[in-house]
PDB file of N, H, CA, C and O in Angstrom:
ATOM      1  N   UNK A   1     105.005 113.609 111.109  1.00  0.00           N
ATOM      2  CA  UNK A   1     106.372 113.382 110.746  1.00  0.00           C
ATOM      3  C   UNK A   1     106.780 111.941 111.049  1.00  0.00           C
ATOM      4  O   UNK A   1     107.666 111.322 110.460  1.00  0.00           O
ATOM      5  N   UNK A   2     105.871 111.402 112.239  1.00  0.00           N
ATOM      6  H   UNK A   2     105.151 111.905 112.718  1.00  0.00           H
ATOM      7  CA  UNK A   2     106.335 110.384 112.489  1.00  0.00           C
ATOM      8  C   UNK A   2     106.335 108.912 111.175  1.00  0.00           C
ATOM      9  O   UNK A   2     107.166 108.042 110.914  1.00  0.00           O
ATOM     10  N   UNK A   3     105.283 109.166 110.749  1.00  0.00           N
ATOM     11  H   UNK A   3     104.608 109.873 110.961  1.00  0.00           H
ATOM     12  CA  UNK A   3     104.957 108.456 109.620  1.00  0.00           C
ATOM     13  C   UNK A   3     105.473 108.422 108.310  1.00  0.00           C
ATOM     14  O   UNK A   3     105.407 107.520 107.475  1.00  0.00           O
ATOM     15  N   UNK A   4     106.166 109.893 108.230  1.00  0.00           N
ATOM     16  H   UNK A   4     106.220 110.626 108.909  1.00  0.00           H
ATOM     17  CA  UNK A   4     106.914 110.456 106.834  1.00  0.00           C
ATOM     18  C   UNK A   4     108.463 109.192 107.200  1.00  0.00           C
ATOM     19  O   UNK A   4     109.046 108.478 106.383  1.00  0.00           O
ATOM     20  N   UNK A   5     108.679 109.318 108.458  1.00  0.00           N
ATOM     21  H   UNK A   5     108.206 109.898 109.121  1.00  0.00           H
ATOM     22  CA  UNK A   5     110.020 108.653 108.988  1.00  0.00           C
ATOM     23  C   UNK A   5     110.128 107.126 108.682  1.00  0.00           C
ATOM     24  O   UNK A   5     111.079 106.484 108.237  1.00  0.00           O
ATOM     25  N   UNK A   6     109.146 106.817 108.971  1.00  0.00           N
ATOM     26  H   UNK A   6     108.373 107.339 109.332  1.00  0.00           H
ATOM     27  CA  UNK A   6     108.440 105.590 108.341  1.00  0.00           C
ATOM     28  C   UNK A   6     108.967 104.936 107.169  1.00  0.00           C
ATOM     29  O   UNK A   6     109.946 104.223 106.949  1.00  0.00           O
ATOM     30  N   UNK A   7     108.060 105.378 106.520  1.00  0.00           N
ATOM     31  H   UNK A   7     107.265 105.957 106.699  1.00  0.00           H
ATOM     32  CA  UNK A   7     107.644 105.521 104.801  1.00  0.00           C
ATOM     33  C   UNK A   7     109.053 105.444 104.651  1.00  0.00           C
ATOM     34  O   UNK A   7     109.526 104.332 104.416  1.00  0.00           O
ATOM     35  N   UNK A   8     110.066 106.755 104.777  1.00  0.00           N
ATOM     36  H   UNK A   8     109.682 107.658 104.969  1.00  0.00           H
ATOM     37  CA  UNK A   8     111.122 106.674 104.084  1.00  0.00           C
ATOM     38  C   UNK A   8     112.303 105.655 104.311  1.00  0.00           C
ATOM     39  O   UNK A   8     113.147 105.331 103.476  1.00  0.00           O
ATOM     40  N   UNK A   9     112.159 105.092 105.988  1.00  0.00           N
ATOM     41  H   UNK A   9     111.474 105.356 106.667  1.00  0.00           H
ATOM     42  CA  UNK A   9     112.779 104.560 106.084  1.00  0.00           C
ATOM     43  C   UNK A   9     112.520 103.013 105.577  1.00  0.00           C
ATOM     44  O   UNK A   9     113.545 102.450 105.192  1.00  0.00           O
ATOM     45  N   UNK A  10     111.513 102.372 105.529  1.00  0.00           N
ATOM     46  H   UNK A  10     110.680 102.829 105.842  1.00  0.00           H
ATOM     47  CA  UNK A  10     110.861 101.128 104.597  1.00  0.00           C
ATOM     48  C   UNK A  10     111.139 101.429 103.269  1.00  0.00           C
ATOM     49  O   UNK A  10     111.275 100.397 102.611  1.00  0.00           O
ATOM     50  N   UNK A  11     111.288 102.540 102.565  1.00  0.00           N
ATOM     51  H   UNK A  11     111.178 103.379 103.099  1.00  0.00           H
ATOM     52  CA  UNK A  11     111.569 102.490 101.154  1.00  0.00           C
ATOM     53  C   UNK A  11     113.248 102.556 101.066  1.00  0.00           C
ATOM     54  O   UNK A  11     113.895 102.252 100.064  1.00  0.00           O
ATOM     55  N   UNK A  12     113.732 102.961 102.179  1.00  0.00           N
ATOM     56  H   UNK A  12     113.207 103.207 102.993  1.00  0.00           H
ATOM     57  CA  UNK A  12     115.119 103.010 101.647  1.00  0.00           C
ATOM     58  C   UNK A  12     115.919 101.740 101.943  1.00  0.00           C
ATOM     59  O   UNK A  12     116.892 101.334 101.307  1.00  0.00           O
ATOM     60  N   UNK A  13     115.274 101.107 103.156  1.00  0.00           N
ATOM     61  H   UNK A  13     114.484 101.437 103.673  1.00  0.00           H
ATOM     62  CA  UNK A  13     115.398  99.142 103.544  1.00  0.00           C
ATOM     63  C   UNK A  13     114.628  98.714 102.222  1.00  0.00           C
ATOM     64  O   UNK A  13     115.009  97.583 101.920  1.00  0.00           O
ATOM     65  N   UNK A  14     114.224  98.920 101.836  1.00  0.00           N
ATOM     66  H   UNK A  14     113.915  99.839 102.081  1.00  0.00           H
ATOM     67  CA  UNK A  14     113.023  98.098 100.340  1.00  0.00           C
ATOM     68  C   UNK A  14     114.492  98.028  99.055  1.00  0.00           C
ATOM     69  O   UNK A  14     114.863  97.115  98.317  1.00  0.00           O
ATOM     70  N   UNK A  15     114.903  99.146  99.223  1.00  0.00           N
ATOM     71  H   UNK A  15     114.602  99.887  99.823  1.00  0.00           H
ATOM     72  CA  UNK A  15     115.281  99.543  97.551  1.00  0.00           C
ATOM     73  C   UNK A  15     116.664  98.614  98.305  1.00  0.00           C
ATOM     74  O   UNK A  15     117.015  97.641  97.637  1.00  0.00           O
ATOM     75  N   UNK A  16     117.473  98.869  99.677  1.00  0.00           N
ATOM     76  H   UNK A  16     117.188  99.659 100.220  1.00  0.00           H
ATOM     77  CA  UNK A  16     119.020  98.062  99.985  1.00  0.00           C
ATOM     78  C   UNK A  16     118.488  96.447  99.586  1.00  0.00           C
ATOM     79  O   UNK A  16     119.165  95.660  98.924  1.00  0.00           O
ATOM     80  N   UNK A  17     117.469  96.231 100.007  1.00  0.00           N
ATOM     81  H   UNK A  17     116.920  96.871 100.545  1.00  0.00           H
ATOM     82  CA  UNK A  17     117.234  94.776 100.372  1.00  0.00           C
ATOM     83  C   UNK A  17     116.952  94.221  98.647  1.00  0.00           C
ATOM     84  O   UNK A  17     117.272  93.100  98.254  1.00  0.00           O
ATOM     85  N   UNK A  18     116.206  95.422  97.670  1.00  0.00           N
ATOM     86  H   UNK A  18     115.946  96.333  97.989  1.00  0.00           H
ATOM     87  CA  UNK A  18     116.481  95.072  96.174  1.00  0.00           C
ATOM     88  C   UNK A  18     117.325  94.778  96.008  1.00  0.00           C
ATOM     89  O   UNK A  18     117.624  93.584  96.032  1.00  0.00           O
ATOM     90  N   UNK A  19     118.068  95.640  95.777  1.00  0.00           N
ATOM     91  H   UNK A  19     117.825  96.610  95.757  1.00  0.00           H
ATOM     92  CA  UNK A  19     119.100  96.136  95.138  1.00  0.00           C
ATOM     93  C   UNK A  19     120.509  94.539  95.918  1.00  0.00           C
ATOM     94  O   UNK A  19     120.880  93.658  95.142  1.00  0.00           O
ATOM     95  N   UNK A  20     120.831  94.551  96.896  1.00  0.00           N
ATOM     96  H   UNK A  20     120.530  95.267  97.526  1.00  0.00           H
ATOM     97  CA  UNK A  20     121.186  93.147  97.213  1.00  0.00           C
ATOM     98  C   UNK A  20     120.973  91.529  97.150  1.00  0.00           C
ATOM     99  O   UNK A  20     121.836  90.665  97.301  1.00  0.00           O
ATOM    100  N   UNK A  21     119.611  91.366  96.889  1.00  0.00           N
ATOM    101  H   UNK A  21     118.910  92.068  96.766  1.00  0.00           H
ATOM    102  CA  UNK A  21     119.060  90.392  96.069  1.00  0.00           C
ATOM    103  C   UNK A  21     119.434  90.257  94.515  1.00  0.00           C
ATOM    104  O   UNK A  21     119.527  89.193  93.904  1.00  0.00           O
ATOM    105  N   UNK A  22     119.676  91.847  93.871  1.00  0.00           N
ATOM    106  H   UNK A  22     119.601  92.712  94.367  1.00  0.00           H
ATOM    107  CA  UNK A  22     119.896  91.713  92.799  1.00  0.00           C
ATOM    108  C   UNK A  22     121.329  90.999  92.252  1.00  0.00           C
ATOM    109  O   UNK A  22     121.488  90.153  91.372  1.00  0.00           O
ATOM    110  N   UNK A  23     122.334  91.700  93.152  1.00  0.00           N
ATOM    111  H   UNK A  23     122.204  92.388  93.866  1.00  0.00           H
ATOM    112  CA  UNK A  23     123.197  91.890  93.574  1.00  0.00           C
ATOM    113  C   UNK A  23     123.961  90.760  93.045  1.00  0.00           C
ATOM    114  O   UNK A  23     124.747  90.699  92.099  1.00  0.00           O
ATOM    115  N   UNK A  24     123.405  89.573  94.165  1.00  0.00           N
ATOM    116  H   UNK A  24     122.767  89.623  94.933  1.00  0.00           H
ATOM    117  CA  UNK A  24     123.753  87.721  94.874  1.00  0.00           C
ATOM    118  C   UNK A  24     123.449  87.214  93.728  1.00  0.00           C
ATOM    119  O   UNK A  24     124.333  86.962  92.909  1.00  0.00           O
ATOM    120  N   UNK A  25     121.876  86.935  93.430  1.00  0.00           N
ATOM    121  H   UNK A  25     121.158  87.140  94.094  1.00  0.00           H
ATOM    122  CA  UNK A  25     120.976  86.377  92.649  1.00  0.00           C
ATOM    123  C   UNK A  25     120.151  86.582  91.418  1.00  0.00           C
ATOM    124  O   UNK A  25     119.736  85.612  90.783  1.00  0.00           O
ATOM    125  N   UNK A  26     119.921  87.714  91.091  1.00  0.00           N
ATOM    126  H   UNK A  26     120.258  88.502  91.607  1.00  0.00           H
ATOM    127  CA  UNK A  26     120.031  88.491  89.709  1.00  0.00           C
ATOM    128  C   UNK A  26     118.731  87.898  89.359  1.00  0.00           C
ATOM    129  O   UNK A  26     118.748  87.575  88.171  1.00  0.00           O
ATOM    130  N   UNK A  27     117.225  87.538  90.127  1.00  0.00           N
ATOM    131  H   UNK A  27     117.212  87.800  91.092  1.00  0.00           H
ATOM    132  CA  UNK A  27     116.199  86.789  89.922  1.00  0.00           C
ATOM    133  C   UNK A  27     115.647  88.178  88.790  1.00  0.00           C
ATOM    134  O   UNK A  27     115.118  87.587  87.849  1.00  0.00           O
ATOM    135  N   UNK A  28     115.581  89.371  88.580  1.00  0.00           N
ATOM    136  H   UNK A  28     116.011  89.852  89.344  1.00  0.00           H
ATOM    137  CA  UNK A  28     114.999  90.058  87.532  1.00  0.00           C
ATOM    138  C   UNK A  28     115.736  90.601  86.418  1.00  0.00           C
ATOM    139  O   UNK A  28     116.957  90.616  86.258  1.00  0.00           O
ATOM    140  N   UNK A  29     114.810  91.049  85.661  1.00  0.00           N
ATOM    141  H   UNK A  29     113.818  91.036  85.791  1.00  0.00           H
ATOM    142  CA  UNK A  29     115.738  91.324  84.433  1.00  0.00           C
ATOM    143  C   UNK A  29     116.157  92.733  84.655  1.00  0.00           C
ATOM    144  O   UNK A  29     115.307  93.491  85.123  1.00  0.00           O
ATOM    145  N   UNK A  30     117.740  93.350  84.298  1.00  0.00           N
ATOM    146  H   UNK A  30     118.430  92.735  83.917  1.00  0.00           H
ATOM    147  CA  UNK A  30     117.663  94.511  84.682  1.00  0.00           C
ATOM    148  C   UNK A  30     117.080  95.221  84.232  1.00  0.00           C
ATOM    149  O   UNK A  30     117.326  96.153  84.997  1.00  0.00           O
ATOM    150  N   UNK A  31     115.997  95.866  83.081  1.00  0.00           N
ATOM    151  H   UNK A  31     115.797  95.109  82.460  1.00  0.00           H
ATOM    152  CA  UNK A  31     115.411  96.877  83.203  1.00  0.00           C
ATOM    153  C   UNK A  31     114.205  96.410  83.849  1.00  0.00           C
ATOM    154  O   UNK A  31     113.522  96.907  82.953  1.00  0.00           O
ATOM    155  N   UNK A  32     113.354  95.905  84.596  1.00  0.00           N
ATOM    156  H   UNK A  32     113.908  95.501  85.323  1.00  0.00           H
ATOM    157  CA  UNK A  32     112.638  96.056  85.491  1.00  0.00           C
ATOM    158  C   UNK A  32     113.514  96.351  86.633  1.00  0.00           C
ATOM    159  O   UNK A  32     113.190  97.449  87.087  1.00  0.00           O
ATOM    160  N   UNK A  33     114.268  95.946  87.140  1.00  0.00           N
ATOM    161  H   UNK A  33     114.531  95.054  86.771  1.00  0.00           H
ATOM    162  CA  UNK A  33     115.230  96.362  88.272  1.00  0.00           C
ATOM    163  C   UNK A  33     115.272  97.481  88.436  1.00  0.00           C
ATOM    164  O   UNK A  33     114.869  98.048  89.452  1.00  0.00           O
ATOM    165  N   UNK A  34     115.774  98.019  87.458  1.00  0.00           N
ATOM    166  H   UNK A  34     116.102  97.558  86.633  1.00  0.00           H
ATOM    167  CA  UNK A  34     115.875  99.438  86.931  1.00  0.00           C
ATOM    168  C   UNK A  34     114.986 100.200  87.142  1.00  0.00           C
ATOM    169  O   UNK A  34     115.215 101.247  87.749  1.00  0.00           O
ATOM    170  N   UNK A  35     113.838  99.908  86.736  1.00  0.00           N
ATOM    171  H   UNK A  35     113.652  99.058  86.243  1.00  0.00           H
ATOM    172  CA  UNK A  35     112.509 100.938  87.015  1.00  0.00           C
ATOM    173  C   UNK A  35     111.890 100.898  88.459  1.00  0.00           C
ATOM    174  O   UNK A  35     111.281 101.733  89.128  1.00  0.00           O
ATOM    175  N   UNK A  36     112.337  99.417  88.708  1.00  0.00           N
ATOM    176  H   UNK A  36     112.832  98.739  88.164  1.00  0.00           H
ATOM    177  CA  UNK A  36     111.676  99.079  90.308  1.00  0.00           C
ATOM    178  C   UNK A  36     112.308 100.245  91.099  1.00  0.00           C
ATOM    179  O   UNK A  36     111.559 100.928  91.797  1.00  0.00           O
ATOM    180  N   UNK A  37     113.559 100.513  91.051  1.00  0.00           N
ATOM    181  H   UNK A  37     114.169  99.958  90.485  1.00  0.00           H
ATOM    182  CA  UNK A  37     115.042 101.078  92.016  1.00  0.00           C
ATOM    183  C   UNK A  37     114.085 102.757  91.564  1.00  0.00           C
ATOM    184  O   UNK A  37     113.743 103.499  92.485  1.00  0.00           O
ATOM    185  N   UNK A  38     113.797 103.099  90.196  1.00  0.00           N
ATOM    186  H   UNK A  38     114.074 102.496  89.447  1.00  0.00           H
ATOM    187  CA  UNK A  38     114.107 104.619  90.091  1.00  0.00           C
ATOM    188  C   UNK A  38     112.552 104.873  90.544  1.00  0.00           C
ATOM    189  O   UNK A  38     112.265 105.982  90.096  1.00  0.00           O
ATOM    190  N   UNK A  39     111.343 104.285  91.289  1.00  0.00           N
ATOM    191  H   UNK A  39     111.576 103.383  91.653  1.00  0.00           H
ATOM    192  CA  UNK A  39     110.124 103.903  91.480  1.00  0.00           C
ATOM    193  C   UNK A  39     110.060 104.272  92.798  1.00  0.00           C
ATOM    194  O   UNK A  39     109.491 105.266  93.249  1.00  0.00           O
ATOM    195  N   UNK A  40     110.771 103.286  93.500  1.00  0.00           N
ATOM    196  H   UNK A  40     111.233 102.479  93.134  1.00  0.00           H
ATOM    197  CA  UNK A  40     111.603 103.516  94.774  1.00  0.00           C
ATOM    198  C   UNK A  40     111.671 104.880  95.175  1.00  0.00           C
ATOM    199  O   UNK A  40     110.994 105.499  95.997  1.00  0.00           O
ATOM    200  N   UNK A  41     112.965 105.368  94.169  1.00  0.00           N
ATOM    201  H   UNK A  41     113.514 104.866  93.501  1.00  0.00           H
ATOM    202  CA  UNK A  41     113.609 106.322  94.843  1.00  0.00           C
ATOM    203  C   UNK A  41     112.899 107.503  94.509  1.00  0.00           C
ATOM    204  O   UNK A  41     112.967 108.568  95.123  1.00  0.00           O
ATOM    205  N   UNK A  42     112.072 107.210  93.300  1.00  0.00           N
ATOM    206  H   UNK A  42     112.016 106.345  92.801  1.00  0.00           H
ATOM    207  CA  UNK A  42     111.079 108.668  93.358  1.00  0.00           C
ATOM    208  C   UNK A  42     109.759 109.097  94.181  1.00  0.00           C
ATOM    209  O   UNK A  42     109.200 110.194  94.199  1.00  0.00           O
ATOM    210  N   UNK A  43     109.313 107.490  95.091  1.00  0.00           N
ATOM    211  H   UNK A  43     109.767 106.599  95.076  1.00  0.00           H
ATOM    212  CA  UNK A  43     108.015 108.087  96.046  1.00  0.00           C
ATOM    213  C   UNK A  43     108.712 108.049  97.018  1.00  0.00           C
ATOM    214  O   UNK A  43     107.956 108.118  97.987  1.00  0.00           O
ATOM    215  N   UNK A  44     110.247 107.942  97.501  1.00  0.00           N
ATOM    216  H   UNK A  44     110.861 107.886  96.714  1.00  0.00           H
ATOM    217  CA  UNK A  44     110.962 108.090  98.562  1.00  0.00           C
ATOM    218  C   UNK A  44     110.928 109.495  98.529  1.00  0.00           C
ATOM    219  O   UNK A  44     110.267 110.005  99.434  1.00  0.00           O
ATOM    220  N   UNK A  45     111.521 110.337  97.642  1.00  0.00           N
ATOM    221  H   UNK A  45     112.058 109.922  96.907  1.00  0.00           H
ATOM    222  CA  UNK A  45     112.051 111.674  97.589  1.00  0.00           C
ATOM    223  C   UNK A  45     110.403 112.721  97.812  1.00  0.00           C
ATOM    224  O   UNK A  45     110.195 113.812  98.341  1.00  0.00           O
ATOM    225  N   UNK A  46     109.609 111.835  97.194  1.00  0.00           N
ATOM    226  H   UNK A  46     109.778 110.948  96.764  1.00  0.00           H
ATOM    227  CA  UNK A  46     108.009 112.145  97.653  1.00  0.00           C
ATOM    228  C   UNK A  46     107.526 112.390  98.809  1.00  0.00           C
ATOM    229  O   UNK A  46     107.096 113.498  99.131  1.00  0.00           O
ATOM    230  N   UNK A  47     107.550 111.236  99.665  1.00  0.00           N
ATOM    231  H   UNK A  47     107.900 110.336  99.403  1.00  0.00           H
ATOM    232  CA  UNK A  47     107.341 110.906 100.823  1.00  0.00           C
ATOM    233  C   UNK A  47     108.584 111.925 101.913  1.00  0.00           C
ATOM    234  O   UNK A  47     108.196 112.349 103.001  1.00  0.00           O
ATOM    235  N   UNK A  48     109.914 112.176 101.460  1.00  0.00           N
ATOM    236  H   UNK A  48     110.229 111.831 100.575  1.00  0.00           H
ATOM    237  CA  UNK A  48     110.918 112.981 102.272  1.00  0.00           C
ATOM    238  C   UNK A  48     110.178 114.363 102.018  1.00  0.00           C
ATOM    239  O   UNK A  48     110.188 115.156 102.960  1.00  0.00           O
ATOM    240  N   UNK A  49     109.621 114.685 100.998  1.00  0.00           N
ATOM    241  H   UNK A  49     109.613 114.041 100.233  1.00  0.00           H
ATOM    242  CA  UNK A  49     109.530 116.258 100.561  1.00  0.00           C
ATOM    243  C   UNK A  49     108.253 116.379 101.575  1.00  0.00           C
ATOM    244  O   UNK A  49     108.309 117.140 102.540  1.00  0.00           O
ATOM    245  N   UNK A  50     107.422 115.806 101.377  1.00  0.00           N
ATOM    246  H   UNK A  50     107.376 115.187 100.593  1.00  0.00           H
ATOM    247  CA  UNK A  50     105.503 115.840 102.369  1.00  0.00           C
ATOM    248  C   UNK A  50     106.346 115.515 103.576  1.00  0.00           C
ATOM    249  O   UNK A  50     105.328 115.391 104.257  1.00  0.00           O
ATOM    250  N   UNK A  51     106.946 115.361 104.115  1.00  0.00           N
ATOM    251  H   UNK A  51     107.773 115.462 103.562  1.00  0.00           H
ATOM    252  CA  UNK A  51     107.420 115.066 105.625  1.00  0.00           C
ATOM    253  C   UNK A  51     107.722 116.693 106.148  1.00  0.00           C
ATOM    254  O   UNK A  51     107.253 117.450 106.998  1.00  0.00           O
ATOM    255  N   UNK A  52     109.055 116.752 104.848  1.00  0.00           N
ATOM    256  H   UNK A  52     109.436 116.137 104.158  1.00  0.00           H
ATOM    257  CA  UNK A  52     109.681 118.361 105.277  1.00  0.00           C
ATOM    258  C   UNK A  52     108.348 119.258 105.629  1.00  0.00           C
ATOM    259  O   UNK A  52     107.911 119.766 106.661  1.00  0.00           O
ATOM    260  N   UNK A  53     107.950 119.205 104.355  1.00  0.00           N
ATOM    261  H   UNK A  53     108.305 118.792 103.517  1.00  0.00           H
ATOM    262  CA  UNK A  53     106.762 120.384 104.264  1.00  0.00           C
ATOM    263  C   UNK A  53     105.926 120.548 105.231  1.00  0.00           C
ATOM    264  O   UNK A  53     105.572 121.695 105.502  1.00  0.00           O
ATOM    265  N   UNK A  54     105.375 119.335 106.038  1.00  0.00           N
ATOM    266  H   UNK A  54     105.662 118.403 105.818  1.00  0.00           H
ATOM    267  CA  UNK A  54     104.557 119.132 107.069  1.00  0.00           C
ATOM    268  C   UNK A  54     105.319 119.278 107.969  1.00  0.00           C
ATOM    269  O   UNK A  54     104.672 119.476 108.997  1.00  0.00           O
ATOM    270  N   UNK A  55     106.421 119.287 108.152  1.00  0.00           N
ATOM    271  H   UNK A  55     106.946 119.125 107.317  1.00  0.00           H
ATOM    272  CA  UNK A  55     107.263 119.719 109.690  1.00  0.00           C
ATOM    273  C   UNK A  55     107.689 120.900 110.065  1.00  0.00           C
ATOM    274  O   UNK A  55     107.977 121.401 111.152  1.00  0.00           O
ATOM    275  N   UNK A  56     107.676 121.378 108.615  1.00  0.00           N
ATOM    276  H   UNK A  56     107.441 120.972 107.732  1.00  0.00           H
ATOM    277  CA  UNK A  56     107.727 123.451 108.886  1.00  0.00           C
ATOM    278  C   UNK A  56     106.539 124.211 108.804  1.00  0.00           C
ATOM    279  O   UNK A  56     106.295 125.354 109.190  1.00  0.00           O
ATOM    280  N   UNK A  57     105.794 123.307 108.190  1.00  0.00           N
ATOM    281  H   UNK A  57     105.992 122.378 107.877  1.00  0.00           H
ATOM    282  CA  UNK A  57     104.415 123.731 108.172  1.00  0.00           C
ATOM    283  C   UNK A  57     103.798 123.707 109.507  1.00  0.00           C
ATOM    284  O   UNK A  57     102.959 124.600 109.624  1.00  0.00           O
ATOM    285  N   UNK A  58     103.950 122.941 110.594  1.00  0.00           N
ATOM    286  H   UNK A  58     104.632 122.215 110.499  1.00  0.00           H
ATOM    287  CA  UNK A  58     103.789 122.750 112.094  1.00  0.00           C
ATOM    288  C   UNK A  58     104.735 123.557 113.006  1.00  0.00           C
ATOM    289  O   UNK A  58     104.342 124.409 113.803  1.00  0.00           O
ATOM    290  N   UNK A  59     105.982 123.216 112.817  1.00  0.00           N
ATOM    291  H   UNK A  59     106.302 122.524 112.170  1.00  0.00           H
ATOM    292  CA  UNK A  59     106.777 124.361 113.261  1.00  0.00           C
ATOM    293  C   UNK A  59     106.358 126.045 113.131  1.00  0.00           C
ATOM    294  O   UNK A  59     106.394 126.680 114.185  1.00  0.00           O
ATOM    295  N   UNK A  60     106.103 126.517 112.315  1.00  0.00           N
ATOM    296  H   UNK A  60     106.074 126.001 111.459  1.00  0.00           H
ATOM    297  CA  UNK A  60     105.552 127.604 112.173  1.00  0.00           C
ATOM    298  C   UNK A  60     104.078 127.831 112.708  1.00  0.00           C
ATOM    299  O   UNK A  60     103.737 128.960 113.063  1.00  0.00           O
ATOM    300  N   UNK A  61     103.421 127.022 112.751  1.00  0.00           N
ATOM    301  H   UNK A  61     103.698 126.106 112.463  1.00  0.00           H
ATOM    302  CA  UNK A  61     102.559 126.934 113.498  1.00  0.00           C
ATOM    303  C   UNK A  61     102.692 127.336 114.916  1.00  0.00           C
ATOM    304  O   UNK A  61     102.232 128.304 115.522  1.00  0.00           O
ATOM    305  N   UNK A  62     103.251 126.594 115.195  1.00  0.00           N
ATOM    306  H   UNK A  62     103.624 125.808 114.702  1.00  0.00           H
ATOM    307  CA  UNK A  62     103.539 126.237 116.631  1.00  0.00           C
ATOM    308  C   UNK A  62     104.494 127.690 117.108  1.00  0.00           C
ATOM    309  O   UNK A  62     104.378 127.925 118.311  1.00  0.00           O
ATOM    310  N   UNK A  63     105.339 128.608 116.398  1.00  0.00           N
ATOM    311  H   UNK A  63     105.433 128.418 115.421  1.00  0.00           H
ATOM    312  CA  UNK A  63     106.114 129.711 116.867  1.00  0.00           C
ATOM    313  C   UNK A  63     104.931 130.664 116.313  1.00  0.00           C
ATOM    314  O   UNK A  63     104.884 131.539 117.177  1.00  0.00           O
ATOM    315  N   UNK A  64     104.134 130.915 115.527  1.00  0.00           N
ATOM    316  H   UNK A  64     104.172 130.204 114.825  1.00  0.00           H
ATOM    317  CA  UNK A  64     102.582 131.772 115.479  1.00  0.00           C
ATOM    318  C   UNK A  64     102.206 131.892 116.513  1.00  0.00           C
ATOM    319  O   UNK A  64     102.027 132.999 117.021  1.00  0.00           O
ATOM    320  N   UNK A  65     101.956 130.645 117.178  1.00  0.00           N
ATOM    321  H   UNK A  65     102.101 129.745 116.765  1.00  0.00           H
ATOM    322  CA  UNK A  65     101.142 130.527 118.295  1.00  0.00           C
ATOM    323  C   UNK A  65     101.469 131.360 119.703  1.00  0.00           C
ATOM    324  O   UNK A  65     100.851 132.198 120.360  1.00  0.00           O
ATOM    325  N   UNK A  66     102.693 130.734 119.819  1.00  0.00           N
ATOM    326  H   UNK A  66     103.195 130.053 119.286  1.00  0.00           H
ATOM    327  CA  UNK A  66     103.495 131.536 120.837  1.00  0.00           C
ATOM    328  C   UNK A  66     104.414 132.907 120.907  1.00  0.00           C
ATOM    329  O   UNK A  66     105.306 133.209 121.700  1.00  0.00           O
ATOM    330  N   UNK A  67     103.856 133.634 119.764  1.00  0.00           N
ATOM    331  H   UNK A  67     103.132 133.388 119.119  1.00  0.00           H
ATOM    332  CA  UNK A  67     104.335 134.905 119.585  1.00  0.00           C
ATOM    333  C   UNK A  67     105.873 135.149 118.996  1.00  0.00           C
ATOM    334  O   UNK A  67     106.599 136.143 119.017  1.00  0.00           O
ATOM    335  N   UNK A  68     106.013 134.097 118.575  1.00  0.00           N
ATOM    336  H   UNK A  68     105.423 133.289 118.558  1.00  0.00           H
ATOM    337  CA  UNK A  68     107.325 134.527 118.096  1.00  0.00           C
ATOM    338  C   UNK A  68     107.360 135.072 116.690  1.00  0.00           C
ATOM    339  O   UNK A  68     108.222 135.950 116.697  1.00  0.00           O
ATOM    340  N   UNK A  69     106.881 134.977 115.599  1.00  0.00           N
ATOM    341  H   UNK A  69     106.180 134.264 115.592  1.00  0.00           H
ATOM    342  CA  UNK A  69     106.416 135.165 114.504  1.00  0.00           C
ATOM    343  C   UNK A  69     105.444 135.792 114.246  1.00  0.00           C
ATOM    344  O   UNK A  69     104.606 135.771 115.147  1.00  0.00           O
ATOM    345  N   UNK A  70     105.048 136.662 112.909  1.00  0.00           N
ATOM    346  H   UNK A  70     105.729 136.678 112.177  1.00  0.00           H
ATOM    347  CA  UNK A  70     103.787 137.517 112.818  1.00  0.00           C
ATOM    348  C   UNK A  70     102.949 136.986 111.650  1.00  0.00           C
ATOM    349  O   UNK A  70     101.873 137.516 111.371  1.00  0.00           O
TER     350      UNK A  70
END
C-alpha cells in the first residue's frame, strides 16, 4: 500500500504541477494537454484501484488468520 500511496500521490503532484504550467505559460498545445491530463488521471485511478484491492486483499488476510472470518 505503501507504494500504491506513492504512485498516486506523484501522479496527482504531476497532473497540479501540469496543469499549472499550462495554466501561466501554455508551452503545449491543448489537445496534447488534454490527453497528457486524461493519461494522468486514468493510471492514477489504476494505481488507486490495485492499492484498494491489495489492502482488502491483506486485510482479509490478516482477520482469516486470526479467526475472525471463515
Amino acid at each position: 500500500m505503501k507504494y500504491g500511496s506513492i504512485i498516486c500521490t506523484g501522479l496527482f503532484v504531476l497532473g497540479v504541477a501540469l496543469s499549472l504550467v499550462q495554466l501561466w505559460f501554455a508551452p503545449l498545445d491543448p489537445a496534447l494537454f488534454f490527453k497528457l491530463i486524461i493519461t494522468i488521471t486514468a493510471l492514477f485511478v489504476v494505481a488507486l484501484g490495485i492499492t484498494l484491492v491489495f489492502k482488502e486483499y491483506l486485510s482479509e488476510k490478516e482477520m482469516k488468520k486470526k479467526g475472525f472470518i471463515d
